[in-house]
TIMARGU-317830 format. One record per residue: residue in three letters; x, z, y of N, C-alpha, C in turn. Coordinates in pm, whole numbers, plus 50000, padded with zeros to 5 digits. Example, Ala and Ser with C-alpha at 12.3 -4.5 7.8 and 13.67 -1.06 7.14 Angstrom:
BEGIN
ATOM:ALA:51319:50780:49431:51230:50780:49550:51320:50780:49670
ATOM:SER:51285:50708:49775:51367:50714:49894:51290:50787:50003
//
This chain:
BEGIN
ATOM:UNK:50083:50000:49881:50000:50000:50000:50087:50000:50124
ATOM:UNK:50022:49954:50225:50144:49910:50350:50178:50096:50409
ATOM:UNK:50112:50158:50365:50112:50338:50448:50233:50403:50335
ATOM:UNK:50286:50331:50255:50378:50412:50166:50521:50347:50254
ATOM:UNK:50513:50414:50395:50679:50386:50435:50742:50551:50451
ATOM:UNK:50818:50590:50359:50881:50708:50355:50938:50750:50512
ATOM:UNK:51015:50687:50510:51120:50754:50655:50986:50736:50747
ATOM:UNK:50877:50651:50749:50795:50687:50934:50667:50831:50855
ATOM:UNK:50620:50799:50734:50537:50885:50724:50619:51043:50691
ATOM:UNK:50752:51077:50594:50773:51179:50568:50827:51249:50739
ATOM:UNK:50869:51171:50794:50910:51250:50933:50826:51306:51000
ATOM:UNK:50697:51253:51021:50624:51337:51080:50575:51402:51013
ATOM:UNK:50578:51491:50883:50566:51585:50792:50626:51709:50816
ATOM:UNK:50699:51744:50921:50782:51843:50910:50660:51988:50853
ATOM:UNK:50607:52016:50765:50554:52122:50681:50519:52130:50573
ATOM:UNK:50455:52199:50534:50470:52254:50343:50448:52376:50325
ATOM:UNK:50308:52418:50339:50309:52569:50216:50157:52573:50213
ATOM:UNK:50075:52660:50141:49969:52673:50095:49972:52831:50145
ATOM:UNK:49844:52852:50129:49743:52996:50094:49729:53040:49947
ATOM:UNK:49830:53115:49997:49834:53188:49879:49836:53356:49926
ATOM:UNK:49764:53439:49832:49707:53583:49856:49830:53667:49890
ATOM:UNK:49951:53654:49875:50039:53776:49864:50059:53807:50066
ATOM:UNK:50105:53872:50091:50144:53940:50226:50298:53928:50257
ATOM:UNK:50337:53922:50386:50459:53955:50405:50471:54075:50424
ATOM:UNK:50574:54187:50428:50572:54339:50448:50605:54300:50580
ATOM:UNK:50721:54220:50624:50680:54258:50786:50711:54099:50851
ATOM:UNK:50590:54085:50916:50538:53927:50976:50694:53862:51059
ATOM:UNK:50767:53771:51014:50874:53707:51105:50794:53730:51251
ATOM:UNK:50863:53753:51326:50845:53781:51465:50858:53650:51562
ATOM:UNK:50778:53660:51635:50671:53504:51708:50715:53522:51892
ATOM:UNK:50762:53469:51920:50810:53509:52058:50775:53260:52136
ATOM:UNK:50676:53306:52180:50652:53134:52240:50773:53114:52360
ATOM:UNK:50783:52994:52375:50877:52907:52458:50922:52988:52591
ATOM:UNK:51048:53030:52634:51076:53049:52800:51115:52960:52899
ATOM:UNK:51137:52995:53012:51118:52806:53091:51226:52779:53081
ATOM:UNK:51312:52793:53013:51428:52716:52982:51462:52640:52831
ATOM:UNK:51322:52681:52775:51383:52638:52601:51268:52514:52626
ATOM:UNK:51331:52401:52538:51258:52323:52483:51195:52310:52348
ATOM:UNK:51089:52268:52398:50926:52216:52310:50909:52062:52299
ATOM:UNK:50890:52046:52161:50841:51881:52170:50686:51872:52139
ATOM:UNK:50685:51723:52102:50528:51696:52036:50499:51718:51912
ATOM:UNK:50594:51771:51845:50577:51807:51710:50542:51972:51690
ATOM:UNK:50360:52003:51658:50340:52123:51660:50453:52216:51543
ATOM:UNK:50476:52191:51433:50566:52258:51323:50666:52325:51401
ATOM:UNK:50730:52165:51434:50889:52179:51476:50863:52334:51628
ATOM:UNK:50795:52292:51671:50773:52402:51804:50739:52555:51732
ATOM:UNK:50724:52559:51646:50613:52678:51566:50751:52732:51495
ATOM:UNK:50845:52634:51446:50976:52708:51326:51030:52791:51430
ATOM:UNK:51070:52690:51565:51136:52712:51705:51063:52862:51755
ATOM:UNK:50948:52902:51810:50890:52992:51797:50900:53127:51751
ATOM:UNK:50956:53090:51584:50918:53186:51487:51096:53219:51472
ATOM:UNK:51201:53140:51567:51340:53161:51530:51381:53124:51437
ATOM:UNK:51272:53065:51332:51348:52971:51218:51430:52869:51250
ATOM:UNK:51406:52777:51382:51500:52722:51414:51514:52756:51582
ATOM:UNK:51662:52717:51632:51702:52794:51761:51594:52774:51836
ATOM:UNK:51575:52895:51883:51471:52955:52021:51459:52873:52138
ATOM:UNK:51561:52827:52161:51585:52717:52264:51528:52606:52271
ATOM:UNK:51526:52562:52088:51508:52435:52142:51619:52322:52137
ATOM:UNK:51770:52388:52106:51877:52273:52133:51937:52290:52024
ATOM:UNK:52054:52198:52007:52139:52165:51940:52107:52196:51778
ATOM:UNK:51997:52078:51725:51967:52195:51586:52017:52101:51457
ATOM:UNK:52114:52104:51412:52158:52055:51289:52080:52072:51197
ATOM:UNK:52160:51940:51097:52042:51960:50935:52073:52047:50878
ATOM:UNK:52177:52156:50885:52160:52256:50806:52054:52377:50910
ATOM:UNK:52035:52385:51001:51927:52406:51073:51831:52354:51011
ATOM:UNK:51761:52250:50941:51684:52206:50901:51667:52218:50803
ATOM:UNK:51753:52255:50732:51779:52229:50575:51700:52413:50547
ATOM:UNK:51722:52490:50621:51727:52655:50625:51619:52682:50669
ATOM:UNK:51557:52677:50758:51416:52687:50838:51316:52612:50763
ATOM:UNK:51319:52498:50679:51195:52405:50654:51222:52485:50474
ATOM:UNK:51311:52519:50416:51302:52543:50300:51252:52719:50301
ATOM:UNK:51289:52856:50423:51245:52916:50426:51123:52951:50451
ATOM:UNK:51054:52870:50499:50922:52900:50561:50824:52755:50445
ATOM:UNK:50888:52668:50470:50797:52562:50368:50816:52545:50248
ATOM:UNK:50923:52621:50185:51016:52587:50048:50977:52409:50052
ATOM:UNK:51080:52333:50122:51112:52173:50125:51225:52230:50003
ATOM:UNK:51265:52097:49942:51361:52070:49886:51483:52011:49992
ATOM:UNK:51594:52037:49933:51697:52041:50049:51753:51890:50070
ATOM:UNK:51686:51801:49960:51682:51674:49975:51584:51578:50103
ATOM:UNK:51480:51654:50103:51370:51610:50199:51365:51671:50308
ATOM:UNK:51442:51801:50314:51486:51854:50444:51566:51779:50554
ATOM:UNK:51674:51725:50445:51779:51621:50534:51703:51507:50536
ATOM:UNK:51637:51441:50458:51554:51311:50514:51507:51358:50670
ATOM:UNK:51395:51463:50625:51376:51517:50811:51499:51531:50871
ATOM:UNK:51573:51584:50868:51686:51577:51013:51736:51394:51035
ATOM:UNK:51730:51346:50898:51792:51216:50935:51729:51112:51064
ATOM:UNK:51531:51124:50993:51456:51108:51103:51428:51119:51187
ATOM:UNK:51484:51264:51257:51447:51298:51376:51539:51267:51533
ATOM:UNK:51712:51281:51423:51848:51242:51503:51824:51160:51544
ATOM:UNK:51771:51033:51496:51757:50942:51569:51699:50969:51728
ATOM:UNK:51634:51034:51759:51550:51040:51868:51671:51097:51994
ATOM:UNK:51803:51111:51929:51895:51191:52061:51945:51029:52066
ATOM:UNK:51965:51034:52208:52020:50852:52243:52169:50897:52239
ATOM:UNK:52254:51027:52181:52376:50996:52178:52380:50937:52027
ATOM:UNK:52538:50850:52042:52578:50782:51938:52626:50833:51815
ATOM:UNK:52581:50790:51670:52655:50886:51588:52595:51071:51611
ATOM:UNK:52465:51099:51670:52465:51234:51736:52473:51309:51555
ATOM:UNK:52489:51419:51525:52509:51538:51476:52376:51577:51479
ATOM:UNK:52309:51616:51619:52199:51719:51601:52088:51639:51735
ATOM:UNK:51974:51751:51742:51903:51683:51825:51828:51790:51893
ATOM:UNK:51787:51778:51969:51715:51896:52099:51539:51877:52078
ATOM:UNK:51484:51960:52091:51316:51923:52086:51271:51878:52182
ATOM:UNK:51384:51841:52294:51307:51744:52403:51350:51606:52361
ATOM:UNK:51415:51586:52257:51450:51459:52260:51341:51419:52183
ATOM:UNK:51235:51489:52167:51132:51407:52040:51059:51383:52147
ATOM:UNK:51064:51406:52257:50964:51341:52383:50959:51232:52377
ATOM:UNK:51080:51159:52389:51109:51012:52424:50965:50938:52325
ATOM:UNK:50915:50854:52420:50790:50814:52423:50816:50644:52350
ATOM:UNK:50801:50658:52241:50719:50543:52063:50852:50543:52028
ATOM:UNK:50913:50635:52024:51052:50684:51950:50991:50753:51807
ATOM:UNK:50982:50841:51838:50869:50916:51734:50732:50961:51803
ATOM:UNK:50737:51046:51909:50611:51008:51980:50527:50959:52003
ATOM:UNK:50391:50939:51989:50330:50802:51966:50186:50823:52075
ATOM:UNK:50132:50740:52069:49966:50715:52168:49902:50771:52063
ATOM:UNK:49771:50823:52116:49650:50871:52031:49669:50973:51935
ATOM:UNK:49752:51081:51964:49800:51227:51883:49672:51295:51909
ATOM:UNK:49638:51380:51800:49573:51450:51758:49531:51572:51877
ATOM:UNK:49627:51604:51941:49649:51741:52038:49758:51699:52170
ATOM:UNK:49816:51583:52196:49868:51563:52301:49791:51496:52378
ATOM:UNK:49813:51429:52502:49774:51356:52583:49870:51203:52594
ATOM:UNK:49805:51125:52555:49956:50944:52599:50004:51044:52706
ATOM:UNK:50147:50959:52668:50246:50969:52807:50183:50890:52909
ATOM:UNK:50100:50771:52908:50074:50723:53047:49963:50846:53101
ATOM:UNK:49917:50873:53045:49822:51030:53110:49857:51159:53156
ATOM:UNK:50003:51171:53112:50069:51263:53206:50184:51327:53074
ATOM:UNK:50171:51458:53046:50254:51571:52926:50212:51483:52847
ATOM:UNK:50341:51485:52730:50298:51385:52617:50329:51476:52509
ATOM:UNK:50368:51595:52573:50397:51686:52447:50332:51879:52400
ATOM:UNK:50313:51859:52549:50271:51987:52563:50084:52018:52518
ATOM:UNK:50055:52132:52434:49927:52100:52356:49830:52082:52476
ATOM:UNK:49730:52006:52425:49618:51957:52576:49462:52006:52474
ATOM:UNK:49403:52085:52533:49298:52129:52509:49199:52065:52499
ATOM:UNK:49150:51962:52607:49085:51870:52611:49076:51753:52477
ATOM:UNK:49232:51721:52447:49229:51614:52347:49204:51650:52192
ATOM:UNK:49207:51774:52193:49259:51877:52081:49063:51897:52039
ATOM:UNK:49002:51944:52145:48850:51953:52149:48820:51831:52082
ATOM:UNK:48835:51685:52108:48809:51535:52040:48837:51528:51884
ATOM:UNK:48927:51622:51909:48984:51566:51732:48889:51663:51671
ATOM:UNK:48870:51741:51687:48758:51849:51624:48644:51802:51611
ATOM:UNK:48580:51779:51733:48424:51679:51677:48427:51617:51527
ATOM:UNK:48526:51616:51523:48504:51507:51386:48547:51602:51251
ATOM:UNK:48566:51692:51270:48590:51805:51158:48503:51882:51184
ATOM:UNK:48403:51878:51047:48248:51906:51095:48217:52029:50982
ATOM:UNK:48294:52055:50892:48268:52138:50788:48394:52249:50792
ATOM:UNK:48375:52388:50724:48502:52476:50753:48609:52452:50656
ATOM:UNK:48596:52351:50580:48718:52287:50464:48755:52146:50540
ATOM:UNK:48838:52097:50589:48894:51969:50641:48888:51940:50461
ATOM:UNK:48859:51776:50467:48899:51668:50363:49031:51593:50424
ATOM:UNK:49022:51476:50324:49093:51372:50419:49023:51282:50490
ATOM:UNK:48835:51241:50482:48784:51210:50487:48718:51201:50674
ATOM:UNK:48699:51419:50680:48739:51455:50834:48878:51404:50948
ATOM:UNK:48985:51446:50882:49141:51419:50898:49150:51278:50974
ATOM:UNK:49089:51158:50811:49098:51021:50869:48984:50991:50990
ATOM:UNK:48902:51034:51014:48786:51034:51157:48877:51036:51271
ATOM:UNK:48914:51156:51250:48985:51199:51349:49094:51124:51446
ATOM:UNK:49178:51068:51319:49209:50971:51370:49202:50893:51421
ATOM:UNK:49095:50789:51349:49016:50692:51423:49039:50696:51545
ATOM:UNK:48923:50829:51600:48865:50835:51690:48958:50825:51795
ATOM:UNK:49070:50936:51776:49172:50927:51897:49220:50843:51945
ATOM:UNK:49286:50707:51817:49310:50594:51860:49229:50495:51950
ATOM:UNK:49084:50465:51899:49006:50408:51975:49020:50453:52106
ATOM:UNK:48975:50605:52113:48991:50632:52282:49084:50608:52364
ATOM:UNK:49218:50616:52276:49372:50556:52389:49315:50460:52354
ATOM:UNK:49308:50364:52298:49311:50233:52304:49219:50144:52399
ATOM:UNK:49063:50199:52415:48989:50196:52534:48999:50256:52702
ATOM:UNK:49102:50351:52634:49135:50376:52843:49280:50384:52873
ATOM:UNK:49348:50344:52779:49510:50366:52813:49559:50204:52803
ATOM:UNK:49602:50189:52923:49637:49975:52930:49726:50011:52863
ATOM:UNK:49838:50121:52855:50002:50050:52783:49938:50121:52607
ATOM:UNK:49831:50155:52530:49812:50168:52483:49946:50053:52366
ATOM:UNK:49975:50157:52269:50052:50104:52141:50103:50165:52035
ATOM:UNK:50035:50103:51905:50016:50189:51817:50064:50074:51673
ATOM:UNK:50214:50076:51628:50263:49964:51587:50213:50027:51430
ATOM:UNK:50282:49918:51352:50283:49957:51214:50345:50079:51139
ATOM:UNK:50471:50097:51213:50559:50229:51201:50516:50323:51229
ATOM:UNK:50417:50331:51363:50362:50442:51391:50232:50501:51315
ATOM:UNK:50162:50356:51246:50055:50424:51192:50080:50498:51064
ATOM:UNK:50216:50437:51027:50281:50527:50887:50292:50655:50940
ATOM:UNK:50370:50683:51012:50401:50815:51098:50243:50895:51163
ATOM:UNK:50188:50815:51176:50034:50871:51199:49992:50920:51087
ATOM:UNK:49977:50868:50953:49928:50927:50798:49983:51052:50786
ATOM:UNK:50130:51034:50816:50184:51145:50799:50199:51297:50881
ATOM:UNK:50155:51236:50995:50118:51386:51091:49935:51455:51051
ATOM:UNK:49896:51349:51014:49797:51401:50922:49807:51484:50826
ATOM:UNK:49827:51426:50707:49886:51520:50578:49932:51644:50643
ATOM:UNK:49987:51674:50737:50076:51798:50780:50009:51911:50778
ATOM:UNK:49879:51916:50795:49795:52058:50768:49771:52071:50624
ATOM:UNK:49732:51974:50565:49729:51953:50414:49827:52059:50341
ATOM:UNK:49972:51944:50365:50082:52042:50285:50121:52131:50319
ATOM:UNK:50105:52219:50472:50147:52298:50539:50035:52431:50432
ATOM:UNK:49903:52441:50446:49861:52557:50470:49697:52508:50348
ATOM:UNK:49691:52411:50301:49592:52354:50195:49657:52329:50070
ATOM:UNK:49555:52214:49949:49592:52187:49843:49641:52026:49831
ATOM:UNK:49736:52049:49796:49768:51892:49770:49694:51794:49699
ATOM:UNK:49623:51861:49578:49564:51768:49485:49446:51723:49538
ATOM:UNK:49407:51817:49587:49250:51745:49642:49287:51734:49764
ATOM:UNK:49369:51734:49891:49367:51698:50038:49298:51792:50118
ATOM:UNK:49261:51901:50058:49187:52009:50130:49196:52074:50216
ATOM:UNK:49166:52196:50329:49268:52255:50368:49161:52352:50472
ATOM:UNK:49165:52508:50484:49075:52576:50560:49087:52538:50704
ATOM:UNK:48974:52506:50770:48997:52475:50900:49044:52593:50998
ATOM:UNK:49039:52711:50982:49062:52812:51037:49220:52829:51067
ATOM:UNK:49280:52822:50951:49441:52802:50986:49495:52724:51048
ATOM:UNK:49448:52543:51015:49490:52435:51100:49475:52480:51210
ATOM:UNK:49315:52506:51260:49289:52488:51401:49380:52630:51467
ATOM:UNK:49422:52739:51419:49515:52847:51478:49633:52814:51495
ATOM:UNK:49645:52742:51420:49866:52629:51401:49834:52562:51535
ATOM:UNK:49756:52467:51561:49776:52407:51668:49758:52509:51783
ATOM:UNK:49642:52541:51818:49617:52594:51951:49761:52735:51971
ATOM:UNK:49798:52802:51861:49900:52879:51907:50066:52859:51879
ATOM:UNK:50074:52751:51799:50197:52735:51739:50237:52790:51651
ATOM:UNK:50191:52890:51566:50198:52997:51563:50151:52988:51399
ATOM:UNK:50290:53065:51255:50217:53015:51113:50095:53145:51081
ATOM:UNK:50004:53118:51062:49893:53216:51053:49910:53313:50886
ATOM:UNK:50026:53375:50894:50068:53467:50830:49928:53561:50833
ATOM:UNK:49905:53619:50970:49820:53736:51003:49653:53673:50922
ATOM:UNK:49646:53574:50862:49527:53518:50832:49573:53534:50686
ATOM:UNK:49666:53537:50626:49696:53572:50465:49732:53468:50420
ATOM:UNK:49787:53366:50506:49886:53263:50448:50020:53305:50422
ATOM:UNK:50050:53205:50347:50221:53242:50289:50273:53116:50241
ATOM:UNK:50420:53153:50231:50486:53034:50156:50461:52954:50038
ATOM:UNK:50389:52867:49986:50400:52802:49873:50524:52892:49776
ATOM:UNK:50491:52836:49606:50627:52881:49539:50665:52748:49491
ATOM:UNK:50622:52679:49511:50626:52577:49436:50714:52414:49560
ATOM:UNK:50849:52401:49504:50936:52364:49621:50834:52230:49630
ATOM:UNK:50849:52146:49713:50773:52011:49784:50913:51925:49801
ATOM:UNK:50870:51757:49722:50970:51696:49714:50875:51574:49806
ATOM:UNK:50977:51475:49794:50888:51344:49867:50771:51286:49811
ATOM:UNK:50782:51303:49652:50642:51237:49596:50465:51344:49633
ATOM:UNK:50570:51471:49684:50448:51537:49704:50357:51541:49853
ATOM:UNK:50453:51450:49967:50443:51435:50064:50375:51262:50104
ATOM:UNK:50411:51197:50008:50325:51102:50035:50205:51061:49899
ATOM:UNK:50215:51163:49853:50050:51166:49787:49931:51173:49891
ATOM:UNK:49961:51318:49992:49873:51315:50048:49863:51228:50160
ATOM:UNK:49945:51162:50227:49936:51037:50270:49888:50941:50263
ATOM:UNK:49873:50932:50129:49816:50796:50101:49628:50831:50079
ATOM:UNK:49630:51006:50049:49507:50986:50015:49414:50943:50151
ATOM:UNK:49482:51039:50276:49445:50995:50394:49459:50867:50437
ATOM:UNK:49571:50793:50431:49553:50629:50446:49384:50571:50379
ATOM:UNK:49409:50583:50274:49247:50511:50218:49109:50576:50283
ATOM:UNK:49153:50685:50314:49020:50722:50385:48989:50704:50533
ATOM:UNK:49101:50630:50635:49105:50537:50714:49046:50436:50706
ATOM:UNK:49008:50412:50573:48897:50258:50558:48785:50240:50658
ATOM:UNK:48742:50177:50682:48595:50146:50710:48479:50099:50625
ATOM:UNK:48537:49991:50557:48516:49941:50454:48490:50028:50318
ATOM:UNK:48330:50003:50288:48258:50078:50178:48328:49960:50030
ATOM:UNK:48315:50049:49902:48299:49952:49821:48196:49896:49786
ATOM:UNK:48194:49768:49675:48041:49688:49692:47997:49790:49542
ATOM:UNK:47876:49800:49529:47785:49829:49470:47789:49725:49348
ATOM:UNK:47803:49629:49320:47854:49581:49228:47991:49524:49226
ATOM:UNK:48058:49560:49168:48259:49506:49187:48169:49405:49050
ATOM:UNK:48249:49223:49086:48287:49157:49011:48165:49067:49000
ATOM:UNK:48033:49149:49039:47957:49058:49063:47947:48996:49170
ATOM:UNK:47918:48858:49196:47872:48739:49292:47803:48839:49484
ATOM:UNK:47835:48760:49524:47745:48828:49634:47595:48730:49619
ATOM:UNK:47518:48802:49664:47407:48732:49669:47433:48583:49815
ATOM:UNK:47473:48641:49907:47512:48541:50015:47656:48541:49991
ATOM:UNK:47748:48398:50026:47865:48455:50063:47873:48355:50139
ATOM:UNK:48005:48300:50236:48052:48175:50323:48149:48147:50279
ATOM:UNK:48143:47999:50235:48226:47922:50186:48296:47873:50291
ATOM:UNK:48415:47853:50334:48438:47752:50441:48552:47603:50371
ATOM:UNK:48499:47515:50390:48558:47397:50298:48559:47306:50464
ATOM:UNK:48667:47227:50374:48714:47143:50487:48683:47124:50684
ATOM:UNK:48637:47266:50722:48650:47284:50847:48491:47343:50830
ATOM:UNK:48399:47252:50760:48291:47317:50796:48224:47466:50668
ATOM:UNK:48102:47555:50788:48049:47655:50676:47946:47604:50583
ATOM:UNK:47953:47668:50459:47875:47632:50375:47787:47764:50309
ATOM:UNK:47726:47810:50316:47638:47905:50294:47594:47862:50155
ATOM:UNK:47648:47931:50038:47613:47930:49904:47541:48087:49847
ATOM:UNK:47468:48058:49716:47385:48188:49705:47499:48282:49630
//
């Protein structure tokens, strides 16, 4: 399927863990952004940053920074950890860079993209900072207290259409819509079930609006490490539910109407 591109969909994945009953004895400690640290558009990445899993700041964060923070808090495999750092380096415009800053994920259809879930387009102003307003849109469409992929893919939709109807530099390439599947999935594997695409709306919607992993709600780490095949399962389940397109009611049988088109002109056969 054209949505199975690893490097655009696993990058915007940066999460991984489920609800599971056990407790932490004492909650990692949550301290949000000061006006000197940087925040990107990636809610996770801001939330590890947050939580001091990765530097407070905001800067200079190597893949073993990545490799340590995404396997402590998400148990990633340390293989798919570095895929994420590989993906993300890119976004520092130095050459050959080492590491990368969470303002460099700003840079706008780098990884950044039009029609996010909880940002605002860069032609509308903050492209990274959470926007309440846009965040309210994506919700309309998550209508039950279990997200599917079914809600998830709406959601999508919807956001896109709306940049796409009021934003002129509106652009939303092929790369990005891989990378779109995959910022999807991210509540999925973060804090739901993989097999079915499930996921309590109560946690998602607390991850975004505070950054913040909803430990205090009785989430916890997965035990079970997350490799790449487990990251674009749910990807793909959300890709298909991007359809519009119903199946037919009979597969294999004839349509009763169909259009022939033969040598320039239509031919309407039964």
């Amino acid at each position: 399927m054209k949505f199975l591109v690893p490097s655009a969909a696993l990058q915007a994945i940066i999460t991984g863990a489920s609800c599971a009953k056990a407790s932490y004895p004492t909650l990692p400690e949550w301290h949000p952004a000061g006006p000197d640290d940087f925040r990107g558009p990636c809610p996770m990445m801001n939330t590890l940053a947050n939580h001091n899993f990765l530097p407070h700041d905001g800067r200079n964060i190597t893949k073993q920074d990545v490799i340590k923070a995404t396997g402590a808090v998400l148990n990633f495999k340390e293989s798919l950890a570095s895929l994420m750092f590989d993906m993300a380096v890119i976004a520092n415009p130095e050459p050959n860079a080492t590491y990368f800053t969470l303002d460099h994920l700003n840079r706008h259809n780098v990884l950044e993209h039009d029609g996010s879930l909880s940002r605002l387009d860069a032609y509308f102003g903050n492209n990274h900072v959470f926007n309440e307003e846009v965040f309210e849109q994506t919700k309309k469409y998550w209508t039950e207290p279990v997200l599917d992929p079914d809600m998830l893919a709406n959601s999508k939709i919807a956001r896109q259409l709306d940049s796409k109807a009021f934003n002129p530099t509106y652009t939303f390439t092929e790369t990005v819509e891989n990378f779109s599947l995959g910022e999807l999935a991210a509540p999925v594997i973060a804090f739901g079930d993989i097999q079915s695409g499930k996921v309590n709306r109560t946690l998602v919607e607390y991850f975004f609006v505070n950054e913040r992993l909803p430990y205090e709600l009785g989430w916890t780490t997965r035990k079970q490490a997350l490799s790449t095949e487990d990251i674009l399962k749910v990807s793909n389940m959300i890709g298909e539910a991007t359809s519009l397109i119903t199946p037919s009611k009979s597969d294999g049988v004839a349509r009763r109407s169909s259009v022939v088109v033969r040598r320039g002109d239509l031919h309407y056969g039964a």
